[in-house]
N, C-alpha and C positions, 0 to 999 in steps of 0.2 A: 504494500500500500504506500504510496506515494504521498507527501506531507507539503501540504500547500499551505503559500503565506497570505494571513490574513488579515496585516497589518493594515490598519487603516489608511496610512499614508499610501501603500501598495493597491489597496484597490480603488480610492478614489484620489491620483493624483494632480486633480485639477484643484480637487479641496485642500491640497499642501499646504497653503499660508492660512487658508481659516481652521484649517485645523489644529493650528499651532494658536494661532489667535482665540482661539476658545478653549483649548486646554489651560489658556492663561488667566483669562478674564472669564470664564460662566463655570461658576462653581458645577452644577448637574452636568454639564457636559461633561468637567474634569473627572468627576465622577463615573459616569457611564463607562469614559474609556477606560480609566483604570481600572472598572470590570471587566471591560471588553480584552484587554490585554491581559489580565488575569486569566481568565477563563480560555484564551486563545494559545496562551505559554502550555496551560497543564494539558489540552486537549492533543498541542504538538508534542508534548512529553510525553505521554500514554500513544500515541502513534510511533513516535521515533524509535522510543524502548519498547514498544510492543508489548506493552505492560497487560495484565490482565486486568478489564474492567466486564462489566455485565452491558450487555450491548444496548438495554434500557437506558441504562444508564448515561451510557456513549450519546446516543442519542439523544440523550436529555440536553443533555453539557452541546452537544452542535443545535442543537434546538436554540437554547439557551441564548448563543453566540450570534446566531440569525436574528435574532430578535432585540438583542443589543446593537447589532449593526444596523438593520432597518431604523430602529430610535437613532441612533450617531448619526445616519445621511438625512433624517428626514430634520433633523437640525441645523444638518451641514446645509440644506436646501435652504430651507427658509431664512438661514442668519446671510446665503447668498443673497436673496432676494431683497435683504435692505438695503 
């Protein structure tokens, strides 16, 4: 299985400066991501080391991850949009 990056700057790299701009200044954003990189390191650690987890589980944690990103861009949007 193959371990893809899921850094935010890597998948939305038109949003590079606001996303540094808002990691700085909106506190929830800053938040979010630091879940979103949380959640994103342990997911690429139990893939890399091919750790044993319950596939439920697995699934929860990329569930999980989707759903932090969808909230990060749909901020990244709209803070575009002012």
């Amino acid at each position: 299985m193959g371990v893809s990056n899921h850094e935010l700057h890597h998948d939305f790299p038109q949003y590079s400066d606001l996303i540094d701009h808002l990691s700085e200044h909106d506190g929830h954003f800053k938040k979010q991501l630091k879940e979103y990189a949380a959640l994103d390191k342990e997911i690429q650690t139990l893939e890399k080391q091919n750790l044993p987890v319950s596939d439920e589980n697995f699934i929860q944690m990329k569930t999980d991850r989707a759903h932090l990103k969808d909230q990060l861009h749909n901020s990244l949007v709209k803070a575009a949009e002012k």
